[in-house]
N, C-alpha and C positions, 0 to 999 in steps of 0.2 A: 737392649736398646735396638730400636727398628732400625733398618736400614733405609737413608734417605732417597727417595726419590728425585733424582738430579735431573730427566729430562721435564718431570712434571714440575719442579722447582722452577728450574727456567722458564718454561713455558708459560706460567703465572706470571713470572715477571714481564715476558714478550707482552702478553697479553692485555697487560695495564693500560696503556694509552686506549685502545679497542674499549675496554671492558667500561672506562670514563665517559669515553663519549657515545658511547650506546645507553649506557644507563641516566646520562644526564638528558638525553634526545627523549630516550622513552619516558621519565617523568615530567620532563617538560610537554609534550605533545600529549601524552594519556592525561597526564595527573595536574597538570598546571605547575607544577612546581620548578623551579625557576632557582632553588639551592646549590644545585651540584654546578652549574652551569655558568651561575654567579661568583663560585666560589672559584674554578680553575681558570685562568687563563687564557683561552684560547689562540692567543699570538705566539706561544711558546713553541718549540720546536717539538717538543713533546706530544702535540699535536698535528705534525706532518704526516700528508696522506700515506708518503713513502715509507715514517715507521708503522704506521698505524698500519697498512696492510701488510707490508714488511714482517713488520714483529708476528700479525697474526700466520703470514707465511712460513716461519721460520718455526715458531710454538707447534702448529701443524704437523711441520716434518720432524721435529724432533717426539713428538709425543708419538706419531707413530713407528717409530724406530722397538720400542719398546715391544710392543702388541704385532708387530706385523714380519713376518720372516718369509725373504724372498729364497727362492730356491732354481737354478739353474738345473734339469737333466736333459741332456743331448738335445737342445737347440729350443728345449720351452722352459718358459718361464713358470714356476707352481709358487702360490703366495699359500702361506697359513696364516692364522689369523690366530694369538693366544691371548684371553682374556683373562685369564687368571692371574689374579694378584696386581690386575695395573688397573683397577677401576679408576685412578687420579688420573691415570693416562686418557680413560677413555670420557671421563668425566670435563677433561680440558678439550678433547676432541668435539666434542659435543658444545661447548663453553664456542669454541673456538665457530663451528657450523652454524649457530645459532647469530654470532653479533655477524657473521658475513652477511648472511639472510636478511638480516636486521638495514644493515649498511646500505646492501642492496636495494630494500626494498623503498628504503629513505632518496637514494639517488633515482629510483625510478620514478618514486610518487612526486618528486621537487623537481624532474627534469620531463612529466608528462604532457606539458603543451610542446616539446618541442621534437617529441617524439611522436605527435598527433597530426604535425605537419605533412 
């Protein structure tokens, strides 16, 4: 039996609120579809910008715990980077880089007249 991956477990669950409202934004705006959007909520707590970037802050540091070892000699700091064996790790890392970009790109393009001032 494999051994579970606990920070990536976590992580996916951090990730949920993020991962809903990216994915309902982007079919709604590309694709017209209007399902996921209809279907959850949006008054729910569930939806607060605090866990929503929260959760995705927290999924971040905990995935790269796994993949990233820092190292103290005589007053520098030396990071390694080990990729093996935590592709979920870096697969949520990547999950996770992608809906910020997303996020972000949604608050700039909805907040550009006021930015144009």
């Amino acid at each position: 039996m494999k051994k579970i991956n606990a920070f990536a477990l976590i992580g996916a669950i951090l990730l949920l609120p993020a991962a809903f409202l990216v994915v309902g934004g982007v079919a709604q705006s590309g694709f017209g579809s209007t399902a996921i959007n209809n279907f959850i909520d949006h008054d729910l707590f569930f939806f607060h910008p605090a866990l929503i970037l929260g959760g995705m802050a927290l999924a971040l540091g905990l995935n790269l715990i796994p993949i990233l070892k820092l190292q103290f000699q005589e007053g520098v700091v030396t990071s390694t980077l080990t990729l093996k064996g935590r592709l979920l790790n870096v697969l949520l890392i990547a999950s996770i880089l992608l809906f910020a970009g997303v996020i972000f790109l949604y608050l700039l393009a909805e907040n550009i007249q006021i930015f144009m001032r």
